[in-house]
C-alpha positions as CSV (number, residue, x, y, z in Angstrom):
1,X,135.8,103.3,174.1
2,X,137.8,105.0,176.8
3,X,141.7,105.7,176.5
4,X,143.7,106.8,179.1
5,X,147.1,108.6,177.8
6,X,149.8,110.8,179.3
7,X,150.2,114.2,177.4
8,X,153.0,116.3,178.3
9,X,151.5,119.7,179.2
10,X,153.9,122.3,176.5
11,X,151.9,119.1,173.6
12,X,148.5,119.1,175.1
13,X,148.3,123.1,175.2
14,X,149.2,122.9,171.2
15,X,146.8,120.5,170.5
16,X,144.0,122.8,172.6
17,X,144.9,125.6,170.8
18,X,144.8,123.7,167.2
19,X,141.8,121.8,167.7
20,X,139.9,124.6,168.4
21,X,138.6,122.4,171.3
22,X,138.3,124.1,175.1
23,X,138.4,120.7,176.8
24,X,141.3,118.0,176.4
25,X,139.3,115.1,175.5
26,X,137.9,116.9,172.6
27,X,140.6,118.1,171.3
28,X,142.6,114.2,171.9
29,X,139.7,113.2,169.8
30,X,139.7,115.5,167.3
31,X,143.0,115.5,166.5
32,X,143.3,111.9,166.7
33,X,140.4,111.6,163.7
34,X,141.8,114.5,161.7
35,X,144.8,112.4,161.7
36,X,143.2,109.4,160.4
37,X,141.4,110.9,158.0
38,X,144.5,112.4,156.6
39,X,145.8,109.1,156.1
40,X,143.1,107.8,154.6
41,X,142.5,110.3,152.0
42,X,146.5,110.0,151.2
43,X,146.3,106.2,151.2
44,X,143.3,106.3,148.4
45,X,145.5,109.1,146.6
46,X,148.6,106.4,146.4
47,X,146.1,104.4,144.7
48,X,144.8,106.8,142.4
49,X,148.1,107.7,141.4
50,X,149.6,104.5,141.1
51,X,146.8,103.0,139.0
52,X,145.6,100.9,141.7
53,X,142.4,102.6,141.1
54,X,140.9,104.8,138.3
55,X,138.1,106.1,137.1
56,X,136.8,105.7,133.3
57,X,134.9,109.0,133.0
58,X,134.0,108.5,128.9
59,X,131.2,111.2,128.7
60,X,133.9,113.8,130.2
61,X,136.8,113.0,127.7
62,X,134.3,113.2,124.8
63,X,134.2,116.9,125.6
64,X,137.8,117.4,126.3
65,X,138.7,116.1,122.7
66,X,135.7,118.3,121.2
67,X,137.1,121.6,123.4
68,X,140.3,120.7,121.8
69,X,138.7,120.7,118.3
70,X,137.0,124.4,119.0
71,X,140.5,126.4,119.9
């Protein structure tokens, strides 16, 4: 899909220069899916951390309590 936005020139050299991108376009895109990434991987850390979601890892708490039981 195409998107037509107005950038003003002191923002659009910024996001060249921390895109890494040479062109504009690239660098609009880029940013624009780092940015959604970001908020997706803090979105699925709100659930983690708010129980939301978890993750029963049995085999891997078995050997925390036996490491305990060695020191």
């Amino acid at each position: 899909m195409k998107v037509t936005v107005e950038v003003p020139e002191k923002e659009m050299r910024e996001m060249l220069k921390y895109s890494g991108e040479r062109l504009k376009g690239p660098a609009v895109l880029r940013l624009a899916l780092n940015e959604l990434n970001y908020r997706k991987r803090v979105a699925m850390n709100t659930k983690f951390h708010s129980g939301e979601w978890n993750a029963e890892l049995p085999a891997i708490e078995q050997l925390r309590r036996n490491r305990r039981v060695w020191h």
